[in-house]
Structures are given as structure tokens and as C-alpha cells.
C-alpha positions as CSV (number, residue, x, y, z in Angstrom):
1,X,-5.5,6.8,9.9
2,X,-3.6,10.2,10.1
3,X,-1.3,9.0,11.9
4,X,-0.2,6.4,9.4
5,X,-0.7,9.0,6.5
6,X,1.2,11.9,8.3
7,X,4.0,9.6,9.1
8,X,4.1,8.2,5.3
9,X,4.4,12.2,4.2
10,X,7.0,12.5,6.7
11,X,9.3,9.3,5.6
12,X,8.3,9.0,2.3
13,X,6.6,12.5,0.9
14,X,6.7,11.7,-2.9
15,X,5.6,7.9,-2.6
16,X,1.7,7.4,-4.0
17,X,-0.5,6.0,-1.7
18,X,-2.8,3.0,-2.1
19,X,-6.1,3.6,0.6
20,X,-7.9,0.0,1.3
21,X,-10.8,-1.1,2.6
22,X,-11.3,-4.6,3.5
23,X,-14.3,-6.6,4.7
24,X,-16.0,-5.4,1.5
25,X,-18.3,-8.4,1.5
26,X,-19.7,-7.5,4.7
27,X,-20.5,-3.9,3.8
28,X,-21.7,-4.0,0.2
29,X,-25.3,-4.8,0.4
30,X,-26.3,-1.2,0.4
31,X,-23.9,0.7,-1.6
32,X,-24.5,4.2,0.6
33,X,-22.3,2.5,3.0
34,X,-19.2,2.7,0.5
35,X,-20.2,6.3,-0.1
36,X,-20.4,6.8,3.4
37,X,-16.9,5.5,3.6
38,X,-15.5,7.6,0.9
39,X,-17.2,10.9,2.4
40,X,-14.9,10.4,5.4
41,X,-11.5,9.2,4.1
42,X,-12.0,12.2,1.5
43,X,-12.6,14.8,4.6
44,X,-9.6,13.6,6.4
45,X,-7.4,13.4,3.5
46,X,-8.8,16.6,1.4
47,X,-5.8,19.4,2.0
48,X,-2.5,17.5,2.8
49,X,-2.4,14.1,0.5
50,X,-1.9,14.8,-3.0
51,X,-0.2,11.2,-4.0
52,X,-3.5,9.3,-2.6
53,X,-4.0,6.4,-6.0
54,X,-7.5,6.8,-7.0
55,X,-9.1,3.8,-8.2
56,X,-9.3,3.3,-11.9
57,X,-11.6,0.9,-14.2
58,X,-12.9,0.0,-10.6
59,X,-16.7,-1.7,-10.3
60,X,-17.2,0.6,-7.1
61,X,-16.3,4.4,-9.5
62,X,-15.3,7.4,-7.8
63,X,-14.1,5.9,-4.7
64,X,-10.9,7.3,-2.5
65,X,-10.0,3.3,-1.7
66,X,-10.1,0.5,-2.8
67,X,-12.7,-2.3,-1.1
68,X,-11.8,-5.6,-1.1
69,X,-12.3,-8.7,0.8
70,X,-10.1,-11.1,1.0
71,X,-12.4,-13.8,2.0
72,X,-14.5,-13.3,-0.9
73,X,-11.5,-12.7,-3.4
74,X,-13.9,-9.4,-4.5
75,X,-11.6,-6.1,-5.6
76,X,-8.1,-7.9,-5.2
77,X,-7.5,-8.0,-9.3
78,X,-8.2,-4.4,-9.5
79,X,-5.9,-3.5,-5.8
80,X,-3.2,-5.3,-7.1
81,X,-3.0,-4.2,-10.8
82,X,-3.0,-0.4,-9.1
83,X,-0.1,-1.5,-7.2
84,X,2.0,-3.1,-10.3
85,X,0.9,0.4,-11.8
86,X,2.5,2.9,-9.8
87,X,5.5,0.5,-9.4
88,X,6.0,0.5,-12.6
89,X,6.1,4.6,-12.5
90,X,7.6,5.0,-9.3
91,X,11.4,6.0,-10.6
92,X,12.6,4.3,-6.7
93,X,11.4,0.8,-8.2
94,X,14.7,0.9,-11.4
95,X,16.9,2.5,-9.2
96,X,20.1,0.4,-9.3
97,X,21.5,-1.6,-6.5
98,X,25.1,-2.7,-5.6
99,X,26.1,-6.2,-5.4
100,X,27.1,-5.8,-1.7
101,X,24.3,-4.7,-0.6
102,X,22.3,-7.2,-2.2
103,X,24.3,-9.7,-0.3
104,X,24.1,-8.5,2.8
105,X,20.2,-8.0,2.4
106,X,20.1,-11.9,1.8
107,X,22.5,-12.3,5.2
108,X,20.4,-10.2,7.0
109,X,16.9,-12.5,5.5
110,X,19.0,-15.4,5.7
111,X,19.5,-15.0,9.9
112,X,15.9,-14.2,10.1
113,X,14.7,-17.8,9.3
114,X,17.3,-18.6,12.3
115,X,15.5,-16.7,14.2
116,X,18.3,-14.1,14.9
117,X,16.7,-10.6,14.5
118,X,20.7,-9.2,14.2
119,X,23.7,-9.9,11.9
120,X,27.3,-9.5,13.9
121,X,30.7,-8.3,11.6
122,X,31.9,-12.4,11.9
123,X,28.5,-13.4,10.6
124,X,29.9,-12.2,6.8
């Protein structure tokens, strides 16, 4: 996990960061385990990651992440209305893009479904 967190500050340092926690259905009956779960991600996370999202309005209150299952459907409402949220702040998400290089994004999807993982200069 601080591998993945380090690398995020390295390549993206101002970007907030969502933590999540999945098989929630499977960990839930006794809620010290969530606790449990929080202890740790706060120790490894306490003096370098300042733009970690804390859950909000969230059943399971004063969490570090967000636990979901996907099996279940339990959490997913409250994951992804965090995620419209800091979109909707995140100054990146209205930052305008040129025509050309929206058309060469949809060259570069459009080669993928052809299973090409490359796009040559004759390709467009």
C-alpha cells in the first residue's frame, strides 16, 4: 500500500486520494474489525498524505476508507458520490482540451478494440 501511495505523491502530489476497502460484507459482523482496519491505514498514512478523502455522511463514521462490497452493493452510493465530489473540485477535471488531441485520444481507443496496443504516423 505505500508503494501505491508514495508513487501517487510522486506522479500526482496535489491529487486527493480515495482509500477502499472491499469485501465489506465479509468483515462487518463485528465492527472492531473496521476499527482495526482504520488503526492501520491511519499509522501508515499519518505524516506524508495530506489529500487522503475522508468519508463523509458515511454509515461506518470516522473511518480513513471507504468499505464496500461489491457483491453486496453495501458502501458503493457513498464511494462514488465522494468520487463525483472531488471531481467536481479538482481544478484538472475543467481544464480545457484541444480538438487534436481529442482526436487522436479516440485513434489511439479506436486501435485498441483492434487489438493494436500502438498507433503509426499513416494510421492518422
Amino acid at each position: 500500500l505505500l508503494f501505491w501511495l508514495r508513487s501517487i505523491k510522486l506522479h500526482a502530489p496535489n491529487v486527493s486520494v480515495l482509500l477502499v476497502g472491499t469485501f465489506l460484507a465479509d468483515i462487518i459482523e463485528e465492527k472492531c474489525n473496521l476499527q482495526d482496519i482504520d488503526k492501520i491505514l491511519r499509522e501508515l498514512t499519518k505524516l506524508s498524505f495530506a489529500k487522503i478523502v475522508i468519508p463523509a455522511n458515511f454509515e461506518h463514521e470516522d473511518l480513513i476508507f471507504f468499505p464496500i462490497d461489491n457483491k453486496e452493493k453495501m458502501g458503493i452510493a457513498s464511494l462514488c458520490d465522494a468520487i463525483e465530489q472531488c471531481a467536481r473540485v479538482d481544478n484538472s477535471t475543467s481544464r480545457e482540451v484541444s480538438v487534436r488531441w481529442m482526436t487522436f485520444l479516440d485513434s489511439i481507443l479506436g486501435q485498441k478494440e483492434n487489438q493494436k496496443a500502438y498507433l503509426t504516423f499513416s494510421d492518422e
